[in-house]
C-alpha positions as CSV (number, residue, x, y, z in Angstrom):
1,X,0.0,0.0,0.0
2,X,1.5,3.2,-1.3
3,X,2.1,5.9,1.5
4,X,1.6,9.5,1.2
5,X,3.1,12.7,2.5
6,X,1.5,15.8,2.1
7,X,3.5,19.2,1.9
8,X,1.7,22.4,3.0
9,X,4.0,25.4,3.0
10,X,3.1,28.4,1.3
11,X,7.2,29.4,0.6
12,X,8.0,27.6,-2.9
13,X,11.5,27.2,-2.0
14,X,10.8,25.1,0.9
15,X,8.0,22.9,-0.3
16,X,10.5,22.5,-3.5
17,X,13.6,21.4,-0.9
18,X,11.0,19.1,0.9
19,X,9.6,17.4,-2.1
20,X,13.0,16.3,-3.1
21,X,14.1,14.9,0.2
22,X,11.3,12.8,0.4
23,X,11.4,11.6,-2.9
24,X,15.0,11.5,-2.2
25,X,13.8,8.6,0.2
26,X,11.8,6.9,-1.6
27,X,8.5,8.8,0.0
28,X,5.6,9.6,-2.4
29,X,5.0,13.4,-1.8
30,X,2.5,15.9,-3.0
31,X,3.0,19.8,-2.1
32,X,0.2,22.4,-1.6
33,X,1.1,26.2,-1.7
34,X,-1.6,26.9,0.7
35,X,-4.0,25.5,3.6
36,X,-7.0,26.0,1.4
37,X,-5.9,24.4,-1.6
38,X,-5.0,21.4,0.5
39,X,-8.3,21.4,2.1
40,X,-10.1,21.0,-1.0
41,X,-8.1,17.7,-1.9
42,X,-9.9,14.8,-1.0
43,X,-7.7,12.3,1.2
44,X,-6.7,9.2,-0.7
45,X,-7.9,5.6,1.4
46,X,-4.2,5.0,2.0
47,X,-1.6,6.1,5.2
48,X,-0.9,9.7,5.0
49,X,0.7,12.2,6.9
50,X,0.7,15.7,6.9
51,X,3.7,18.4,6.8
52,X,2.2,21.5,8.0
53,X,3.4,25.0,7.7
54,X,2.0,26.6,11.0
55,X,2.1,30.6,9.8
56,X,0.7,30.7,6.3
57,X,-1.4,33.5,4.7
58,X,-5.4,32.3,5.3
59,X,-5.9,29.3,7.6
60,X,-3.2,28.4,10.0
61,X,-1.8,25.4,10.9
62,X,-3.9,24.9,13.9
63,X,-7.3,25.8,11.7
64,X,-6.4,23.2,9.2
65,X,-5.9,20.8,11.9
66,X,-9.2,21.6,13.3
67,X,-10.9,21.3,10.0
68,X,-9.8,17.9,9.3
69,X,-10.9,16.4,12.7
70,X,-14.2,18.4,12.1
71,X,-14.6,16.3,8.7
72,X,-13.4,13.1,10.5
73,X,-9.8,13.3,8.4
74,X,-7.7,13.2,11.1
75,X,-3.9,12.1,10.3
76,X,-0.5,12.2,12.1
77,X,0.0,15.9,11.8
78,X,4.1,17.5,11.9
79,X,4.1,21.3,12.6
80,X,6.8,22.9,11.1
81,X,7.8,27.1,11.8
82,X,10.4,29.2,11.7
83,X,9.6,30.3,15.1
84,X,10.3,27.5,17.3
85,X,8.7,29.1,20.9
86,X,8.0,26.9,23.8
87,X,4.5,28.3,24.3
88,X,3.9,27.9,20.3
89,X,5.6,24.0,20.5
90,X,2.9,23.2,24.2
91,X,0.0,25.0,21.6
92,X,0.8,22.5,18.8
93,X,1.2,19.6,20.8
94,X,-1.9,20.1,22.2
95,X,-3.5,20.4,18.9
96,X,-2.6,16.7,18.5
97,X,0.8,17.6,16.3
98,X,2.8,14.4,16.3
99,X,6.0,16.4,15.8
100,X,7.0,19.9,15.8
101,X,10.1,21.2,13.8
102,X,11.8,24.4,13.6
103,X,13.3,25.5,10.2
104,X,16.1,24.6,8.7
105,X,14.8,21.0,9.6
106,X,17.4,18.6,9.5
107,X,17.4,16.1,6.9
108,X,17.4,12.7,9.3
109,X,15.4,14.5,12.0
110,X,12.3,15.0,9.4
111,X,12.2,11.6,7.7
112,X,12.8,10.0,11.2
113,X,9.3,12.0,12.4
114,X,7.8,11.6,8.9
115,X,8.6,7.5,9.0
116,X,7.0,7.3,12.8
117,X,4.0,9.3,11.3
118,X,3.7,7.1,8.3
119,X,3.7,3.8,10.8
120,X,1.2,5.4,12.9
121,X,-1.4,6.5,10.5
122,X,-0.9,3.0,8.8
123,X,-2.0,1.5,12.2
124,X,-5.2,3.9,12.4
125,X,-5.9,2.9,8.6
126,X,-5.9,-0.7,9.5
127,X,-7.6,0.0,12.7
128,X,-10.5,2.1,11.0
129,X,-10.9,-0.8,8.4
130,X,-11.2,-3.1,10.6
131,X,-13.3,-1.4,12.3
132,X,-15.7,-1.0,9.2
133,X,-15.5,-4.7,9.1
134,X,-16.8,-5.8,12.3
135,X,-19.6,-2.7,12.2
136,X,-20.9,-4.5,8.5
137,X,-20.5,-8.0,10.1
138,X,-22.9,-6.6,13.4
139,X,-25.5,-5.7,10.8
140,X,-26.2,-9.1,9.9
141,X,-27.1,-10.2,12.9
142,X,-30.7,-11.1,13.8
143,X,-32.4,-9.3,16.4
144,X,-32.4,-12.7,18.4
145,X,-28.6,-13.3,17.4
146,X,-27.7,-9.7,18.8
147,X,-29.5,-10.2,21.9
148,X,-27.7,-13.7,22.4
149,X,-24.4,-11.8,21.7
150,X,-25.4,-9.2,24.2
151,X,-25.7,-11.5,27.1
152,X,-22.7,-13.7,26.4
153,X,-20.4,-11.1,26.1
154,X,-21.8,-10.8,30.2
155,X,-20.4,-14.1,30.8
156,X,-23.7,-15.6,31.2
157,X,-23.7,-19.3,30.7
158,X,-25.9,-20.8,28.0
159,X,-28.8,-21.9,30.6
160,X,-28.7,-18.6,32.4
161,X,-29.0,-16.8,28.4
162,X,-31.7,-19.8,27.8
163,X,-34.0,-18.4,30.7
164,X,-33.7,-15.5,30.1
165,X,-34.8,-15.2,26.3
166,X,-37.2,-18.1,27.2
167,X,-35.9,-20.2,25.0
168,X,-34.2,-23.8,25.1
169,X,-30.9,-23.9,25.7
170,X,-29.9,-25.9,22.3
171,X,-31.3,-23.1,20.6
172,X,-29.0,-20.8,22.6
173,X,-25.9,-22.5,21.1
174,X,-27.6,-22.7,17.8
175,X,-28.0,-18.7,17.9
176,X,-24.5,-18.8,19.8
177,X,-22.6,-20.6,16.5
178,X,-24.4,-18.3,14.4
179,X,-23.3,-14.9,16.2
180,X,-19.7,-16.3,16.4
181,X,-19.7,-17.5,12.2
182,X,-21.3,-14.2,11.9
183,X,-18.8,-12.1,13.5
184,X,-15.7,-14.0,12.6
185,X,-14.1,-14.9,16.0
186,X,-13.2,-18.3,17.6
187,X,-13.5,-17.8,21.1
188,X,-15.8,-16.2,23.2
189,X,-12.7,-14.1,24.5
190,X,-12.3,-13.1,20.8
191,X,-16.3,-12.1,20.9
192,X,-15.9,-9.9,24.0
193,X,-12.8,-8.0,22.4
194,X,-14.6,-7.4,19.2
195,X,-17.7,-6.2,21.4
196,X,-15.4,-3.7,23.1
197,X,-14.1,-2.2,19.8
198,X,-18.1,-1.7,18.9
199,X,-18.8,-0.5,21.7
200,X,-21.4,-3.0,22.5
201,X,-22.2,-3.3,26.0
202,X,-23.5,-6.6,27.5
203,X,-27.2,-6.9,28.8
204,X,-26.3,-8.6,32.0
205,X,-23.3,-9.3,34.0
206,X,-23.2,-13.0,35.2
């Protein structure tokens, strides 16, 4: 899967030297000369990171940072300024920056924080598809099937989940096999992590 740094730095000189060093290592790069011509770019479905100037003309740094959350675009974020203040550096790391450089960068110190970036927005890619996954596999559960999978995950046992649905307790595991097919996990261990990441809470604790 093909990774992508963005460049957003409204000086062509920089955005130029940038571009080169990360092609330079072997990084696919795409530079924007301005926040608003980055925000109209749609994000790719691939691990991307952002190289940010933080004082450009129009939005800043922190107002493209808090337009992409607002869209649900969030990705590893690396401030970069010529004005490398303490109270400026606590401001973007509070903003959620994953880095924060102070021109002239150097060379091994960028592609070290881009790499780390790339790795972590990789992990939230994966994270987000699997994610999507489990939601779609939830959907095609039955209304019986969820309810079954509602008071498993509370560590009932199947007689306990049998009287209270009313129902036999072969029919339990019948419903039981089907939620665990459905959802794609071996062990009942496996069902309650998967219920977690859903946010599914369980009916009844045993």
């Amino acid at each position: 899967m093909e990774r992508i740094v963005f460049v957003v730095d409204d000086d062509g000189m920089v955005r130029t030297a940038l571009l080169r060093l990360l092609a330079s290592a072997g990084l696919a790069a795409r530079g924007f000369a301005s926040a608003q011509e980055f925000l109209q770019t749609p994000l790719p479905p691939a691990p991307c990171c952002l190289l940010l100037d933080m004082q450009m003309p129009g939005p800043d740094g922190f107002e493209v940072v808090r337009q992409l959350e607002q869209r649900g675009d969030a990705l590893p974020v690396i401030f970069i300024s010529g004005y490398g203040t303490i109270p400026v550096t606590v401001q973007a790391m509070k903003a959620g920056a994953h880095e924060f450089l102070t021109k002239p960068i150097q060379d091994e110190r960028l592609l070290d924080a881009v790499g780390e970036a790339l790795e972590i927005a990789e992990r939230q890619l994966l994270s987000r598809v699997e994610h999507a996954a489990s939601t779609s596999r939830l959907e095609t559960l039955t209304p019986r099937e969820r309810e079954v999978l509602e008071l498993a995950i509370g560590g009932l046992l199947n007689k306990q989940i049998a009287t209270e649905l009313g129902i036999s307790e072969i029919t339990v595991k019948v419903h039981k096999r089907r939620v665990m097919d459905k959802m794609q996990t071996r062990t009942l261990a496996d069902l309650v992590r998967t219920a977690e990441r859903l946010q599914i809470h369980s009916a009844r604790q045993r």
